[in-house]
N, C-alpha and C positions, 0 to 999 in steps of 0.2 A: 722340349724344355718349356717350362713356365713358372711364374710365378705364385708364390704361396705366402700365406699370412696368418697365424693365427691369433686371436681377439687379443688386442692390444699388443702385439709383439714386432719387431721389427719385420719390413718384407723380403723374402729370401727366392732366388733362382733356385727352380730343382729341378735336373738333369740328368731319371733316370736311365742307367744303361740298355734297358730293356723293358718289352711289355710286362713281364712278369715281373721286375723294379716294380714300372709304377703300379702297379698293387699291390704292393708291398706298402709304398711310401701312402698311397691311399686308406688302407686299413688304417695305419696310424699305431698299431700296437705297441712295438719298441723303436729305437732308433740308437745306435751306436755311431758318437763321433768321433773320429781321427784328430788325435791332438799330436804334433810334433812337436817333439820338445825342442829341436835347435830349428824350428822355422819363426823367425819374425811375423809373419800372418796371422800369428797365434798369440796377438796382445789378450790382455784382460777384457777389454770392450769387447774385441771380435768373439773372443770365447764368451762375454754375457750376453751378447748377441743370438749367437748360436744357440744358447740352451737357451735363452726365452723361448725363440722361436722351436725349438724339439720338445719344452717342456708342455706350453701350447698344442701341441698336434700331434704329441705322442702320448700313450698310456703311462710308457719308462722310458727312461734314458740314461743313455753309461757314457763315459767316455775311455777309451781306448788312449792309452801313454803308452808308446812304447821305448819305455827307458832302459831297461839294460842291454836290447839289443842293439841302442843307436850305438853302444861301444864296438861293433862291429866295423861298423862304419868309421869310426875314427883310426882304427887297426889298419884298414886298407887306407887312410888317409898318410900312416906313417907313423902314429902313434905308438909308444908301448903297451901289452895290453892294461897293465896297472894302471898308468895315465888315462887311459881310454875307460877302464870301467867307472874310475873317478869325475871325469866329466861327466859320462851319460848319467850316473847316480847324483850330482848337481844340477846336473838341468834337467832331470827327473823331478828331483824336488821342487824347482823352479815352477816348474809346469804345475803340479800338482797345487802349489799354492795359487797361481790363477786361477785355477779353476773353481778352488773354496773361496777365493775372493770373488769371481763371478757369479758363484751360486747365492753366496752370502748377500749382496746387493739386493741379488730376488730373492731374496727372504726365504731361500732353499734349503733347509738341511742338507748335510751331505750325506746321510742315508736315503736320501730322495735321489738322487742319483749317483752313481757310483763309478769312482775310477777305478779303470780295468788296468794297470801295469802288471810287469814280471810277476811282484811278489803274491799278488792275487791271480794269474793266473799260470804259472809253473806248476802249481798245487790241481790244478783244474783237471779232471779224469780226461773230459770232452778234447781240452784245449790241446792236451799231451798225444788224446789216440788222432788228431790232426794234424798235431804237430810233425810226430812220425811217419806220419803218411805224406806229408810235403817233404820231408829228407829224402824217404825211399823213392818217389814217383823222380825227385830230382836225380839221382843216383842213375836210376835207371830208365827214363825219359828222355830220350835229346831233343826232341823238340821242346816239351816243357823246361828242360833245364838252360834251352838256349833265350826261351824268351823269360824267363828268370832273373837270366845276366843279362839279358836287354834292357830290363827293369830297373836292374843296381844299377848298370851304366850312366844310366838315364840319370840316376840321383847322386853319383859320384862324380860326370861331369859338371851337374850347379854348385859344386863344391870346391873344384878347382880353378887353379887361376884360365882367365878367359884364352880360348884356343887350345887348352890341356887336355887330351882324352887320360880316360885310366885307363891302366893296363890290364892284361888277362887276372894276373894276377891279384891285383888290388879287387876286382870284380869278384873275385873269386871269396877273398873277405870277407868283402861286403855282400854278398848274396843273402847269406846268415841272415841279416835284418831282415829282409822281403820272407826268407822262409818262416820268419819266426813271428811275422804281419799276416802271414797265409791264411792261418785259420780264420781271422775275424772278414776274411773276404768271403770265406767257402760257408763255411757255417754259427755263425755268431751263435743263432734258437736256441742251439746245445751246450754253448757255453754259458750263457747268460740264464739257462733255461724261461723261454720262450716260446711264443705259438710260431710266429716272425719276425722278422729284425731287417732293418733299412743298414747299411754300413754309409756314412754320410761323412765326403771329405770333398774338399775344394780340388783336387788337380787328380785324375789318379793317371797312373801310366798307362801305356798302350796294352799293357798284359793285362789289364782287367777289362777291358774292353773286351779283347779276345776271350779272356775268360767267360764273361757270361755270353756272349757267344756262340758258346760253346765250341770253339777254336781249339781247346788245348788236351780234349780227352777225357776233360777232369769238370764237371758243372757242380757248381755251388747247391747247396740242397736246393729243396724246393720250399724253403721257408725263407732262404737269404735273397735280400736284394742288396742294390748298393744307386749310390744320388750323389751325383756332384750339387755341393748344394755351396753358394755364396749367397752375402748380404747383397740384394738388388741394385744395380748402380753405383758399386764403389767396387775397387780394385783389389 
């Protein structure tokens, strides 16, 4: 772990998961941030924050929404699915507008950096032959598909009320999201077309850990890293 800064930009913690992370995050070439759309940690400031500092010390930079599959999650929450694609598509937009208003302040166009959600990449060749390959390895995987649903657990118990586990069931739901997050873990380079790619988010779960790793069978190319990356000294 250490701290980084680039010329004029706020200072940021960076915590990559492995030696081949940090040279990843070294080169500086692209960097891809995790934006959630129903997380509060993801104000305006924190997101202008974030891209000063990736826009600093990266060649590119995307940011990653994942908005239609958060309705996954609201499905196993008890949602219908209607309701639930109507939310994620709300605070898809939500998100989406922080981030032109954070760009916007730094005097970024938004073709300088670019949001990656559903409707840009369901279309994506790379994103699709990924995609499908995180259904089938889940399918027919138990270990991968159990630390999957360790994963979704993980983000469906901060969801309910305190003491609540979810059930098999609900887990089972909500897995859909994390499978449908998988690609930008494994191989971002290819989607984005890029040399390398950092994947950069504040908390990840224990299954990415294990993932690079190499724990689960399955290692992320050899262009992707990924960085727990927070503002220095705030929460």
């Amino acid at each position: 772990m250490s701290t980084d800064q680039g010329d004029g930009c706020p200072v940021m913690t960076v915590e990559p998961l492995s030696d081949g992370c940090a040279a990843v995050v070294e080169r500086g070439e692209h960097a891809c941030f995790g934006i959630s759309p129903f997380n509060s940690y993801f104000s305006t400031e924190r997101i202008r924050d974030l891209a000063a500092w990736g826009l600093a010390r990266f060649e590119r930079v995307d940011f990653f929404v994942p908005d239609a599959p958060s309705a996954f999650t609201f499905e196993a929450l008890g949602y219908e699915p209607e309701k639930a694609a109507w939310k994620a598509r709300r605070q898809g937009q939500y998100t989406r507008n922080r981030i032109s208003t954070a760009l916007g302040s730094l005097g970024v166009a938004e073709d300088g950096a670019r949001v990656l959600g559903w409707a840009e990449l369901e279309g994506n060749a790379a994103f699709g032959r990924l995609h499908e390959d995180g259904l089938r390895r889940y399918a027919e995987d138990a270990q991968f598909r159990d630390a999957c649903r360790e994963a979704s657990g993980w983000v469906l118990a901060g969801k309910l009320p305190a003491g609540q586990r979810p059930d098999a069931e609900q887990v089972e739901q909500a897995v859909r999201y994390f499978l449908a997050e998988l690609p930008l873990f494994l191989d971002t380079p290819s989607i984005v077309d890029a040399g390398i790619s950092v994947f950069c988010y504040h908390q990840p779960p224990d299954v990415l850990r294990r993932l690079y790793a190499g724990e689960l069978g399955r290692r992320p190319a050899a262009g992707q890293g990924f960085a727990v990356v927070t503002p220095a000294g705030r929460e």
